[in-house]
N, C-alpha and C positions, 0 to 999 in steps of 0.2 A: 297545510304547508309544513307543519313540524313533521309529520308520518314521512314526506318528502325526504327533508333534510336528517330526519334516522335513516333513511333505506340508502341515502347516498352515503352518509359516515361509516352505515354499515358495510356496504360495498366496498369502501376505501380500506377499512381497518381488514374485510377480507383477502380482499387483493394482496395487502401487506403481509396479513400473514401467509398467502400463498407463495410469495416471492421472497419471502425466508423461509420461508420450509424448504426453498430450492426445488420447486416446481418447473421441473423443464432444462434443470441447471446443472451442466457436466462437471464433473472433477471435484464437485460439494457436497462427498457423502457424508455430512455431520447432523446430529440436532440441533437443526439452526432453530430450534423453539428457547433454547436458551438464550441467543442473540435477541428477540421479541422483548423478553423480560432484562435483558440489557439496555438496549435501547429506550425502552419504558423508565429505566432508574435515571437513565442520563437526561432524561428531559428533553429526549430527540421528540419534536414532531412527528405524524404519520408520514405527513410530506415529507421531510428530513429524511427519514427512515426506510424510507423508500427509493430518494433517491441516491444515499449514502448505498442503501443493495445492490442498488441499478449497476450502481459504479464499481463494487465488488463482482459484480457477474457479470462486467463486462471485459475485466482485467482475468474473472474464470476462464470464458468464452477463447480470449485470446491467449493464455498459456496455455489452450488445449492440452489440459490434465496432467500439466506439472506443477499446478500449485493444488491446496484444500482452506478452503475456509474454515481461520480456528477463532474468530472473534468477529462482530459486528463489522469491525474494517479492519483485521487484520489475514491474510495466502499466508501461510508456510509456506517455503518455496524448496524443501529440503536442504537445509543451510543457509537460507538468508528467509528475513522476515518483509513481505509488503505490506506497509500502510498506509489505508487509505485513509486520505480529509474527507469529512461530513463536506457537504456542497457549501462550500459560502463561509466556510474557516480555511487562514491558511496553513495550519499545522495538522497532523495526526495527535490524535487523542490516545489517552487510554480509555478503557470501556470495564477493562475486568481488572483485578491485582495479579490476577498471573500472565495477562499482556506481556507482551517483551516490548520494555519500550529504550530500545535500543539508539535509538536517532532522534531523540529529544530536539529540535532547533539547532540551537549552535552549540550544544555542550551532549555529542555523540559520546556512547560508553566506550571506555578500552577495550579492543578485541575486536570492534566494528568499522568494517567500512562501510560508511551510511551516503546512497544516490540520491536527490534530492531534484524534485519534477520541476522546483524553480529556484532561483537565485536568492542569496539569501537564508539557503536550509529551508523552505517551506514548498509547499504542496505535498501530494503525495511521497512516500521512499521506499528505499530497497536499503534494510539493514542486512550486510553479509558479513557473516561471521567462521562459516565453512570454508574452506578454499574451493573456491569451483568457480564456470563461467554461468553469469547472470543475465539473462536477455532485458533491458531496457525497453521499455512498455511503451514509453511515451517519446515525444516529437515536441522538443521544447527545449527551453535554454533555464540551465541550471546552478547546480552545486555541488560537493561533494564535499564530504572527511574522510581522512584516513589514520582513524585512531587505531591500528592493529598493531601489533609488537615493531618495536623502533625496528626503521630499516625496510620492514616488509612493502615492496613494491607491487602497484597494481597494475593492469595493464589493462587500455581499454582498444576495443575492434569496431572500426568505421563499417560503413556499407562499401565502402569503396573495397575491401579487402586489405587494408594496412592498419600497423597497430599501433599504438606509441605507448610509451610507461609514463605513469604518470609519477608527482614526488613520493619520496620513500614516506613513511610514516616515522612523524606525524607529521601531519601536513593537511590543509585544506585548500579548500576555492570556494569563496562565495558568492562567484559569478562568473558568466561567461562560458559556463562549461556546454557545449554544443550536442545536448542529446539528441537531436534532429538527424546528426550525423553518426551519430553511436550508437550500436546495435549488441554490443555486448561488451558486457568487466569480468574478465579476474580479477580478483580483488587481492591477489594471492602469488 
């Protein structure tokens, strides 16, 4: 029975490391052997770990090769940062000290406009700090801040093809914001 439940731990913790090593995974050419010994210091589970990956390669999968995996849960997205939640937390973490942890809850750094997957500042987000247009991952009702230089106006793009400006900065929303229907921010 123990020979058993080695060969299965073993297969689990291989799999694991197969699926950060980014086996099969577009747009993640890094050492994700680093992330392993990450996720090991943070006291993630294998479970956890795996499926905190899952959920990074699946948000790879979908930016089809415009973001790179640079942390455990965090895409460069060239100019804004995604961060992902471990499964079953509602915030993003840090993992490393050189993380950009740019969209902390409800206290976003100056210079950021930080998307938020739910109401409240929590679940996954999209810190933008570049000026440029950011495609919105998810299908949910949210949040946003706009801590970037006073004044600076963001603008977001329906599916419908219309767009509206949202408040000048600074300014937030900690609800109701309709990402369901929002496919893309200027933040800028």
């Amino acid at each position: 029975m123990k020979s058993r439940i080695g060969v299965l731990l073993g297969c689990v913790v291989a799999s694991l490391i197969m699926m950060i090593s980014g086996a099969g995974v577009a747009g993640a050419a890094v050492n994700r052997s680093d992330f392993v010994t990450q996720v090991r210091a943070a006291g993630l589970s294998t479970e956890k770990a795996a499926a905190l990956q899952a959920k990074v390669d699946g948000y790879l999968v979908a930016l089809k090769g415009r973001g790179k995996q640079v942390s455990p849960n965090q895409i460069d997205l060239n100019g804004a940062v995604l961060s992902v939640t471990v499964p079953g937390e509602g915030k993003a973490r840090q993992f490393v000290a050189a993380g950009i942890p740019q969209c902390a809850g409800a206290s976003a750094n100056y210079g950021w406009f930080c998307a938020y997957q739910f109401e409240n500042y929590t679940g996954d987000n999209i810190g933008m700090y570049s000026c440029g247009y950011y495609r919105i991952p998810w299908i949910s009702i949210g949040s946003f801040q706009n801590r970037q230089t006073a004044g600076t106006v963001p603008t977001v793009y329906f599916d419908d093809g219309t767009r509206q400006n949202l408040a000048p900065a600074p300014s937030k929303q900690s609800g109701d914001v309709l990402w369901f229907e929002i496919n893309t921010v200027r933040n800028c």
